[in-house]
Each structure stands twice: as C-alpha cells, then as structure tokens.
C-alpha positions as CSV (number, residue, x, y, z in Angstrom):
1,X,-20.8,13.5,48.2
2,X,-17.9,11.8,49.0
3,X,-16.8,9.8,52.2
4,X,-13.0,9.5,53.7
5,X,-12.1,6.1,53.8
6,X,-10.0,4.1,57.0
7,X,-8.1,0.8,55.8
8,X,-11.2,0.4,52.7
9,X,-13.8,1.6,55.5
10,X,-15.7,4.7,54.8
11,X,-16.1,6.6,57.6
12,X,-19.5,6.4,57.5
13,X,-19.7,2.2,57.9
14,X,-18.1,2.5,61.6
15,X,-22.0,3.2,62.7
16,X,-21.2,6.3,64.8
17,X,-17.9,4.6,66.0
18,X,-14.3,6.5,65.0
19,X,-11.2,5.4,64.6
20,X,-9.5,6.2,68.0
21,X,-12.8,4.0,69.4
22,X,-11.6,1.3,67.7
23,X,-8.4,1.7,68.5
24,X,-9.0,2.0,72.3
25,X,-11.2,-1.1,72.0
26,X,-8.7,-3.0,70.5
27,X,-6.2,-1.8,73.0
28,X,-8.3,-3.4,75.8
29,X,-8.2,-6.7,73.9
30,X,-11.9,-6.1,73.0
31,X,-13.3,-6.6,76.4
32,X,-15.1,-6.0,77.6
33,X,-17.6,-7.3,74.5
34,X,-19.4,-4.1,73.0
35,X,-22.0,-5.1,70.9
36,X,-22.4,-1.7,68.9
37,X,-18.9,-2.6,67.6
38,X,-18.9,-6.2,67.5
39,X,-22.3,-6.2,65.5
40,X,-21.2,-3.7,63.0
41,X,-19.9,-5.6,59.7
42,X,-17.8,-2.2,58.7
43,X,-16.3,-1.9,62.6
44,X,-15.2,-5.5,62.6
45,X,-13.1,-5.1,58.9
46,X,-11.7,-1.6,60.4
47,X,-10.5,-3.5,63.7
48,X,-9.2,-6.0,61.3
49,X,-7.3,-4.1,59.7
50,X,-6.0,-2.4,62.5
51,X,-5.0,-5.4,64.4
52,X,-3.2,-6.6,60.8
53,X,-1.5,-3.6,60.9
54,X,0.0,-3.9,64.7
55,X,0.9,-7.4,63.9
56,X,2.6,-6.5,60.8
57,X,4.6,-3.9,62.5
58,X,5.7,-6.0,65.1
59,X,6.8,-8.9,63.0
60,X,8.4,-6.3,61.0
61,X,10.6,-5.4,64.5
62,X,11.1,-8.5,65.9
63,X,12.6,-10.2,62.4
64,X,14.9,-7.1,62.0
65,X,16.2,-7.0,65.8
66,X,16.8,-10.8,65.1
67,X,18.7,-10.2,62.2
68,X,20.6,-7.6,63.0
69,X,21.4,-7.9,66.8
70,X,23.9,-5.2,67.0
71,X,22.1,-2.3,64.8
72,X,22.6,0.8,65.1
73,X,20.2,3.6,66.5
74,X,19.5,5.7,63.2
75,X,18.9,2.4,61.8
76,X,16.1,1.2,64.1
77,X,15.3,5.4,63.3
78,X,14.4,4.6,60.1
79,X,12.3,1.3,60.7
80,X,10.2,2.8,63.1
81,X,9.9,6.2,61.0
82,X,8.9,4.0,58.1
83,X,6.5,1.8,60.1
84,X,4.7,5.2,61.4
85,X,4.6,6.4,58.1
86,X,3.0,3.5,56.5
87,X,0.2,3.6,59.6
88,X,-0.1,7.5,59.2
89,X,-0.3,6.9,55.1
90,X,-3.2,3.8,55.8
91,X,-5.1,5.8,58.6
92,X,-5.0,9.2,58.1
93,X,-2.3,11.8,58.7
94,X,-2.3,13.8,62.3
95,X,-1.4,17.0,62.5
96,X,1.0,17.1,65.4
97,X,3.1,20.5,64.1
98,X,0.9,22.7,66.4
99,X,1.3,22.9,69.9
100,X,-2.5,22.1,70.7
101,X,-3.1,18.9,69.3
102,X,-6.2,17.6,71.3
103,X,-7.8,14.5,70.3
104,X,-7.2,11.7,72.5
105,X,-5.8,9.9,69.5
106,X,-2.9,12.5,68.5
107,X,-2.2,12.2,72.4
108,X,-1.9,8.5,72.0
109,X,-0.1,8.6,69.2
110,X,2.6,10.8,70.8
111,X,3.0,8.6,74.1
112,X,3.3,5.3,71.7
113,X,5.8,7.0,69.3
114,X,7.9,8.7,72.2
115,X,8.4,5.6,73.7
116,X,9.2,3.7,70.4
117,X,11.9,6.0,69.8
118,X,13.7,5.3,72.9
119,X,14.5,1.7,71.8
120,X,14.5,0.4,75.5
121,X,10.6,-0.5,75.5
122,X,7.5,-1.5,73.8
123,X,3.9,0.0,74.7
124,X,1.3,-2.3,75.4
125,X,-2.0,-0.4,77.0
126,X,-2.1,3.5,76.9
127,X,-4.6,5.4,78.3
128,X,-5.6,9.4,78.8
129,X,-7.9,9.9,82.0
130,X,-9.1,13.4,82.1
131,X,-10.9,16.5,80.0
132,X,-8.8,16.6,76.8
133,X,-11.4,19.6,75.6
134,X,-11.4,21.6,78.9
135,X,-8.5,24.1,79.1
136,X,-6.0,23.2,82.1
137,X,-8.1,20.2,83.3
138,X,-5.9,17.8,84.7
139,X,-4.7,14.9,82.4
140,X,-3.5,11.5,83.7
141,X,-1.7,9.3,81.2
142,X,-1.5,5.3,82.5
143,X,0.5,3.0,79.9
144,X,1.8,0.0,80.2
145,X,5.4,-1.2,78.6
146,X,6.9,-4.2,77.7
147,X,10.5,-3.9,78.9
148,X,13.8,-5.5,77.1
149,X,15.8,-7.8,78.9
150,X,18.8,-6.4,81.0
151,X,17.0,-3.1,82.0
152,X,17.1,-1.4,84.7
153,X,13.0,-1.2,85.6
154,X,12.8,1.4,87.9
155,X,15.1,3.4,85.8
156,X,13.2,2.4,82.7
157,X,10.0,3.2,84.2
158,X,11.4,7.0,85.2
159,X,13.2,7.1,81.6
160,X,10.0,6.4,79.5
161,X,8.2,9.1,82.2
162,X,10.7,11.4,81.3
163,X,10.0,10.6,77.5
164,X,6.8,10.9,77.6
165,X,6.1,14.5,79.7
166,X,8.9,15.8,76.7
167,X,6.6,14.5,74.0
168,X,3.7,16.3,74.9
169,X,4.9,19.3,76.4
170,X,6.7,19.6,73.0
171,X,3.7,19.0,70.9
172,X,0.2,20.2,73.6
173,X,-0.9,22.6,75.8
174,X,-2.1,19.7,78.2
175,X,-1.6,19.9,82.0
176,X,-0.3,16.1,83.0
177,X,-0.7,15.9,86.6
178,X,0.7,12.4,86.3
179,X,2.7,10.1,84.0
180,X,1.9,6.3,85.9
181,X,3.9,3.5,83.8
182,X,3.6,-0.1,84.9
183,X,5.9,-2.8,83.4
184,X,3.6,-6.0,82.4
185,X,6.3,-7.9,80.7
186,X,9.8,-8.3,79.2
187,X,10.9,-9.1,75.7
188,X,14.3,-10.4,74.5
189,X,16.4,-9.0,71.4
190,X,18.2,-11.9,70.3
C-alpha cells in the first residue's frame, strides 16, 4: 500500500489532520494552541514546511520588487505563476478547471491567487464562513490584505472585491452573499 506524501509527510502522519487544517491553523498564527496539532511530530514538520514555503515566497517578492522597482506586469506574471507552481508541485495539484471546485482549500486558494495577481495587495488572513458541501448555502468570504503604499483604500478594498467575486464565479458554483475585506497593514515597494 502506498501513502501520498505533503512536503516528506505522508498523509497518514498528520493524525487525522489535512492539509487545508494546517494551513488554516497556520493562517491564524497557531492560536489559538491546538494540542492534536501541536503534539503531533508529523503535523509540526508539515506546518514547517508550510510556513518555509510562505517565507520563501515572500522573500522571493520582496527581493525582486526591490530590485527591480519599475517591472513590468507580465514580469511579476511570471514570478507569481512560478511561485504557485512550485507550491502546487510541493503540495499537491488542485483541480480548479471545473466549475465546482469545493473544498475550502481550492476556494482559498482562488481568493489568495486572485488577489496576488492584481499586484496592488498582499493577503494576510482568508477565511470561508458557510456550507461549502450544501448546494446554494450562503458563503461569506472575510480576508484580510496588506495594502501597497499610495493606494487608494477604499478603492482597493472594492477592487480586490471585485477580483475576488470574478475568481470564484469563474471557477465554482458557490453562492457569496458577501465579500468583507479589511486592510490590516501597508507595505512599501522600494
């Protein structure tokens, strides 16, 4: 029998926990404390991994928006596409081709990469409140965003709405009642 394996995790070391658990735990800055996850030798090396893979990522962005201040959009294009495809390589691909991609991860995923792609923000919490398995059930998505200097927040904040209700109305069947975005911080390109 063989096992799928997460960043060198088997699937089976996460103790009942999956990926998109992890991921949401880490997303909440691992608070608070969950014991089932904290305990668990194979959890700990998959958040681990996870969190070395965010970092990475971001480094990777910040350096490159450093060094080249006045890029061009199909080049930041290509640095994000190859950051998601190194992630999607490492954890697993997700089939987002359909129109009823469900899992709360997928859905994640979508918000995080719709908003990457605009250039204008970075996403810092994301969350899905509602039935993602019931037909029609009402979905609210909450994120948070780290803006870039010199926007226009409100604008922003209906922008990225806007970006996000395209994303999954493209790729689900969902019914989004409500897109809520609150700006936590700023960043500077320089």
């Amino acid at each position: 029998m063989t096992t799928d394996t997460v960043g060198g995790v088997e699937r089976d070391d996460l103790d009942g926990h999956t990926m998109d658990e992890l991921s949401d735990y880490l997303d909440a800055g691992r608070s608070p404390r969950d014991p089932s996850i904290e305990d668990s030798p194979g959890c700990r090396r998959a958040l681990s991994t996870l969190a070395r893979l965010r970092a990475a990522a971001w480094a990777l962005l910040e350096a490159k928006a450093q060094e080249e201040r006045d890029h061009d959009d199909p080049w930041m294009s290509r640095v994000i596409g190859g950051v998601r495809r190194q992630a999607l390589a490492r954890f697993g691909q997700l089939d987002l081709t359909g129109t009823a991609a469900r899992s709360e991860g997928a859905v994640r995923w979508l918000i995080r990469t719709a908003v990457d792609e605009t250039g204008r923000a970075l996403v810092g919490r994301c969350a899905v409140v509602g039935d993602l398995d019931r037909a029609g059930g009402p979905i609210i998505v909450r994120v948070s965003i780290s803006a870039a200097w010199g926007e226009g927040l409100p604008e922003l904040a209906g922008s990225m709405r806007l970006a996000i209700l395209e994303a999954l109305g493209r790729h689900t069947e969902l019914n989004i009642v409500s897109v809520e975005i609150s700006i936590d911080d700023i960043h500077i390109l320089s």
